[in-house]
C-alpha positions, 0 to 999 in steps of 0.5 A: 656386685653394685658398680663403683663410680671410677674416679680419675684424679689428676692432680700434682700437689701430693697432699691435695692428691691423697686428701681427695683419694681418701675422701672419694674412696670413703664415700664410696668411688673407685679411685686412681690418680696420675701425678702429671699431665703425661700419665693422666692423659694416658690414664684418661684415654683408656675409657675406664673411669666415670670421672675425672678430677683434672688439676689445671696447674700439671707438670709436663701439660697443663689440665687445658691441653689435657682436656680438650685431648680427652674432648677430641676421643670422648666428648661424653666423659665428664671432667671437672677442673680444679685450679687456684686460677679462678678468672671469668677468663679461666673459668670460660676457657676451661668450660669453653674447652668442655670441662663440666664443671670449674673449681676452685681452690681452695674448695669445700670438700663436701660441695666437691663431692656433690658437684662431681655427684650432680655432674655424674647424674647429669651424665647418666651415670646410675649408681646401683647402689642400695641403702639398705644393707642386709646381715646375715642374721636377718637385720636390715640396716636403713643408712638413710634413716639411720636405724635398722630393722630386726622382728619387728623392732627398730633401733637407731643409730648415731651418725657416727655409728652409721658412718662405721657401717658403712665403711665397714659394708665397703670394705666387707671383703676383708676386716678392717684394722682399728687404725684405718677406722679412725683415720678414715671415719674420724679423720685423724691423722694416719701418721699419728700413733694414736692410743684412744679405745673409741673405735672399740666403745662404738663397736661394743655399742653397735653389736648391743644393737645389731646382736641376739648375743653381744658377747659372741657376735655373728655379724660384726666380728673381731678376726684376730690380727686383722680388725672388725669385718661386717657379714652381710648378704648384700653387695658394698653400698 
Protein backbone atom coordinates (compact mmCIF):
# COMPACT_ATOMS: atom_id res chain seq x y z
CA UNK A 1 0.00 0.00 0.00
CA UNK A 2 1.42 3.38 -1.20
CA UNK A 3 2.95 5.25 2.05
CA UNK A 4 0.72 8.31 3.23
CA UNK A 5 2.84 11.47 4.05
CA UNK A 6 2.29 11.72 8.05
CA UNK A 7 1.41 15.05 8.93
CA UNK A 8 2.10 16.46 12.69
CA UNK A 9 -0.15 19.38 13.70
CA UNK A 10 0.47 21.28 16.65
CA UNK A 11 -1.77 23.77 16.83
CA UNK A 12 -4.08 25.16 20.20
CA UNK A 13 -6.93 27.03 18.27
CA UNK A 14 -9.69 24.30 18.11
CA UNK A 15 -11.19 25.39 14.81
CA UNK A 16 -8.05 26.05 12.84
CA UNK A 17 -6.81 22.57 14.35
CA UNK A 18 -9.63 20.64 12.77
CA UNK A 19 -10.01 22.82 9.67
CA UNK A 20 -6.46 21.68 8.92
CA UNK A 21 -7.00 18.06 10.03
CA UNK A 22 -9.86 17.55 7.80
CA UNK A 23 -8.18 19.66 4.94
CA UNK A 24 -4.86 17.62 4.93
CA UNK A 25 -6.55 14.34 5.45
CA UNK A 26 -8.55 15.14 2.27
CA UNK A 27 -5.97 15.59 0.32
CA UNK A 28 -4.56 12.49 1.33
CA UNK A 29 -1.96 12.90 4.36
CA UNK A 30 -2.02 11.12 7.48
CA UNK A 31 -2.65 13.12 10.13
CA UNK A 32 -2.18 13.61 14.12
CA UNK A 33 -2.22 16.66 16.04
CA UNK A 34 -1.23 17.92 19.61
CA UNK A 35 -3.13 20.42 21.19
CA UNK A 36 -0.23 22.38 23.40
CA UNK A 37 3.67 22.57 23.03
CA UNK A 38 4.00 19.65 26.05
CA UNK A 39 2.37 16.77 23.85
CA UNK A 40 3.29 17.89 20.54
CA UNK A 41 6.94 17.94 21.59
CA UNK A 42 6.49 14.50 22.92
CA UNK A 43 4.57 13.83 19.42
CA UNK A 44 7.20 15.35 17.62
CA UNK A 45 10.36 13.35 18.86
CA UNK A 46 9.06 9.95 18.21
CA UNK A 47 10.24 10.40 14.29
CA UNK A 48 7.03 8.94 12.97
CA UNK A 49 5.65 11.82 10.94
CA UNK A 50 7.08 13.43 7.47
CA UNK A 51 5.69 16.99 8.52
CA UNK A 52 5.10 19.25 11.27
CA UNK A 53 2.70 22.03 11.19
CA UNK A 54 3.78 23.88 14.53
CA UNK A 55 1.71 27.02 15.89
CA UNK A 56 4.19 29.64 17.45
CA UNK A 57 1.50 30.94 19.98
CA UNK A 58 1.10 27.20 22.36
CA UNK A 59 0.06 26.55 25.81
CA UNK A 60 2.95 25.21 27.98
CA UNK A 61 5.96 26.20 24.98
CA UNK A 62 5.64 28.08 22.42
CA UNK A 63 6.38 26.84 18.69
CA UNK A 64 10.16 28.38 18.88
CA UNK A 65 11.17 26.53 21.92
CA UNK A 66 9.34 23.80 20.36
CA UNK A 67 11.36 23.67 17.16
CA UNK A 68 14.76 24.21 17.92
CA UNK A 69 13.96 21.10 20.30
CA UNK A 70 13.13 19.07 17.49
CA UNK A 71 16.48 20.75 15.49
CA UNK A 72 18.82 19.52 18.32
CA UNK A 73 17.36 15.41 17.70
CA UNK A 74 16.43 15.66 13.81
CA UNK A 75 17.97 18.27 11.91
CA UNK A 76 16.12 16.78 8.68
CA UNK A 77 12.62 16.58 9.92
CA UNK A 78 10.84 19.34 8.24
CA UNK A 79 8.59 21.83 10.10
CA UNK A 80 6.68 24.63 9.08
CA UNK A 81 5.55 27.62 11.50
CA UNK A 82 2.26 29.09 11.39
CA UNK A 83 1.78 32.34 13.58
CA UNK A 84 -0.26 35.70 13.37
CA UNK A 85 3.36 37.24 14.27
CA UNK A 86 4.67 37.91 11.02
CA UNK A 87 7.74 40.55 11.50
CA UNK A 88 10.83 40.42 9.55
CA UNK A 89 12.24 39.76 13.13
CA UNK A 90 9.94 36.75 13.52
CA UNK A 91 9.84 35.37 10.42
CA UNK A 92 14.14 35.36 10.80
CA UNK A 93 13.94 33.94 14.21
CA UNK A 94 11.67 31.06 13.41
CA UNK A 95 13.74 30.35 10.31
CA UNK A 96 17.05 31.27 12.08
CA UNK A 97 15.85 28.30 14.60
CA UNK A 98 15.49 25.72 11.40
CA UNK A 99 11.64 25.94 10.65
CA UNK A 100 11.40 25.34 6.73
CA UNK A 101 9.10 27.57 5.74
CA UNK A 102 7.01 30.64 7.80
CA UNK A 103 3.17 31.46 7.54
CA UNK A 104 1.25 33.38 8.38
CA UNK A 105 -2.30 33.67 9.72
CA UNK A 106 -4.38 34.36 8.36
CA UNK A 107 -3.24 32.01 5.47
CA UNK A 108 -4.74 30.38 2.11
CA UNK A 109 -5.74 26.92 2.54
CA UNK A 110 -4.45 25.96 -0.86
CA UNK A 111 -0.72 27.83 -0.94
CA UNK A 112 -0.87 25.86 2.59
CA UNK A 113 -0.98 22.73 1.19
CA UNK A 114 1.41 23.54 -1.80
CA UNK A 115 4.19 24.94 0.48
CA UNK A 116 3.99 21.87 2.83
CA UNK A 117 4.15 19.91 -0.53
CA UNK A 118 7.04 21.85 -2.08
CA UNK A 119 8.96 21.54 1.29
CA UNK A 120 8.30 17.95 1.48
CA UNK A 121 9.75 17.50 -2.07
CA UNK A 122 12.63 19.28 -1.06
CA UNK A 123 12.88 17.18 1.69
CA UNK A 124 13.07 14.15 -0.21
CA UNK A 125 9.86 12.82 0.67
CA UNK A 126 8.43 10.36 -2.40
CA UNK A 127 4.86 10.18 -2.52
CA UNK A 128 4.29 6.87 -3.99
CA UNK A 129 1.30 7.36 -5.16
CA UNK A 130 -0.32 6.95 -8.83
CA UNK A 131 -3.24 8.89 -10.65
CA UNK A 132 -4.25 6.15 -12.25
CA UNK A 133 -6.81 4.01 -10.17
CA UNK A 134 -7.82 0.61 -11.61
CA UNK A 135 -11.43 -1.03 -10.96
CA UNK A 136 -12.14 -3.94 -10.58
CA UNK A 137 -14.18 -4.30 -14.10
CA UNK A 138 -11.27 -3.55 -15.78
CA UNK A 139 -11.64 0.80 -16.16
CA UNK A 140 -8.81 2.74 -15.36
CA UNK A 141 -9.48 5.98 -14.01
CA UNK A 142 -6.81 8.90 -15.04
CA UNK A 143 -7.44 11.88 -11.70
CA UNK A 144 -5.32 14.05 -13.78
CA UNK A 145 -7.32 14.47 -16.74
CA UNK A 146 -10.18 13.90 -15.34
CA UNK A 147 -11.40 10.73 -17.61
CA UNK A 148 -11.13 7.13 -17.43
CA UNK A 149 -10.52 4.76 -19.90
CA UNK A 150 -12.80 1.47 -20.48
CA UNK A 151 -12.63 -0.57 -24.34
CA UNK A 152 -11.06 1.64 -25.83
CA UNK A 153 -13.54 4.38 -25.01
CA UNK A 154 -12.74 7.51 -22.84
CA UNK A 155 -15.23 9.48 -20.89
CA UNK A 156 -14.74 12.36 -18.74
CA UNK A 157 -15.38 13.51 -15.53
CA UNK A 158 -16.53 16.86 -13.82
CA UNK A 159 -14.04 18.14 -11.34
CA UNK A 160 -16.55 17.43 -8.60
CA UNK A 161 -17.24 14.08 -9.96
CA UNK A 162 -13.19 13.17 -9.87
CA UNK A 163 -13.29 14.73 -6.29
CA UNK A 164 -15.86 12.07 -5.07
CA UNK A 165 -13.45 9.24 -6.43
CA UNK A 166 -10.85 9.99 -5.12
CA UNK A 167 -12.20 10.43 -1.89
CA UNK A 168 -13.69 7.62 -2.16
CA UNK A 169 -10.49 5.28 -3.51
CA UNK A 170 -8.71 7.00 0.07
CA UNK A 171 -10.91 5.64 1.90
CA UNK A 172 -11.63 2.23 0.00
CA UNK A 173 -11.32 0.23 3.13
CA UNK A 174 -14.64 0.99 4.02
CA UNK A 175 -18.16 2.73 2.64
CA UNK A 176 -18.33 6.01 2.88
CA UNK A 177 -21.79 7.66 4.42
CA UNK A 178 -23.37 10.32 2.50
CA UNK A 179 -23.05 12.75 5.30
CA UNK A 180 -19.18 12.48 5.24
CA UNK A 181 -19.20 13.11 1.41
CA UNK A 182 -20.93 16.23 1.65
CA UNK A 183 -18.92 17.57 4.41
CA UNK A 184 -15.68 16.63 3.01
CA UNK A 185 -15.92 17.07 -0.51
CA UNK A 186 -18.37 19.83 -0.68
CA UNK A 187 -17.46 21.28 2.74
CA UNK A 188 -20.62 21.84 4.49
CA UNK A 189 -20.77 22.25 7.72
CA UNK A 190 -20.89 18.37 9.58
CA UNK A 191 -22.98 19.91 12.40
CA UNK A 192 -25.79 20.86 9.89
CA UNK A 193 -28.75 18.48 9.34
CA UNK A 194 -28.67 19.00 5.92
CA UNK A 195 -31.41 17.11 3.49
CA UNK A 196 -30.06 17.71 -0.25
CA UNK A 197 -30.10 14.26 -2.73
CA UNK A 198 -26.60 15.67 -4.64
CA UNK A 199 -24.54 13.25 -3.18
CA UNK A 200 -26.88 10.62 -4.95
CA UNK A 201 -27.36 12.86 -8.43
CA UNK A 202 -23.47 12.64 -8.77
CA UNK A 203 -23.44 8.90 -7.67
CA UNK A 204 -26.27 7.92 -10.42
CA UNK A 205 -24.06 10.04 -12.84
CA UNK A 206 -20.81 8.57 -11.90
CA UNK A 207 -21.87 4.57 -12.17
CA UNK A 208 -23.71 5.68 -15.74
CA UNK A 209 -20.10 6.13 -16.78
CA UNK A 210 -18.00 3.73 -15.05
CA UNK A 211 -20.92 0.59 -15.11
CA UNK A 212 -21.76 -2.07 -18.08
CA UNK A 213 -25.20 -2.00 -16.11
CA UNK A 214 -25.94 1.22 -13.64
CA UNK A 215 -28.81 -0.41 -12.07
CA UNK A 216 -26.72 -3.22 -10.70
CA UNK A 217 -23.22 -1.76 -9.89
CA UNK A 218 -20.11 -3.88 -9.41
CA UNK A 219 -17.67 -0.91 -8.89
CA UNK A 220 -19.25 1.87 -7.00
CA UNK A 221 -21.74 0.05 -4.52
CA UNK A 222 -24.18 1.27 -2.15
CA UNK A 223 -23.72 -1.20 1.26
CA UNK A 224 -26.89 -0.89 3.01
CA UNK A 225 -26.43 1.20 6.34
CA UNK A 226 -23.00 2.22 5.51
CA UNK A 227 -22.71 4.36 2.47
CA UNK A 228 -20.85 4.26 -1.24
CA UNK A 229 -17.57 2.34 -1.44
CA UNK A 230 -15.45 1.99 -4.72
CA UNK A 231 -13.91 -1.64 -5.69
CA UNK A 232 -10.79 -0.99 -7.05
CA UNK A 233 -7.37 -3.19 -7.78
CA UNK A 234 -5.09 -0.60 -6.62
CA UNK A 235 -3.92 0.79 -3.34
CA UNK A 236 -5.52 4.76 -1.90
CA UNK A 237 -4.00 7.30 -4.10
Amino acid sequence: MPHKPRLLVVEDEPAIRTGLVDVFTFHGFDVDYAEDGDSGLHKALSGAFDMILLDVMLPKQDGYSLCAAIREQDRKQPVIMLTARNTDEDIIHGLSLGADDYVAKPFSITQLVLRVQAVLRRSGFEEQTDHLIHLANGTTIDSVNLCCQQNDTTTAFTKREMEILQYLHRHNERPVPREELLHKVWGYDQTLNIETRTVDIHIAKLRRKLEAEPKHPQCLITVRGGGYKLLSTTGPV
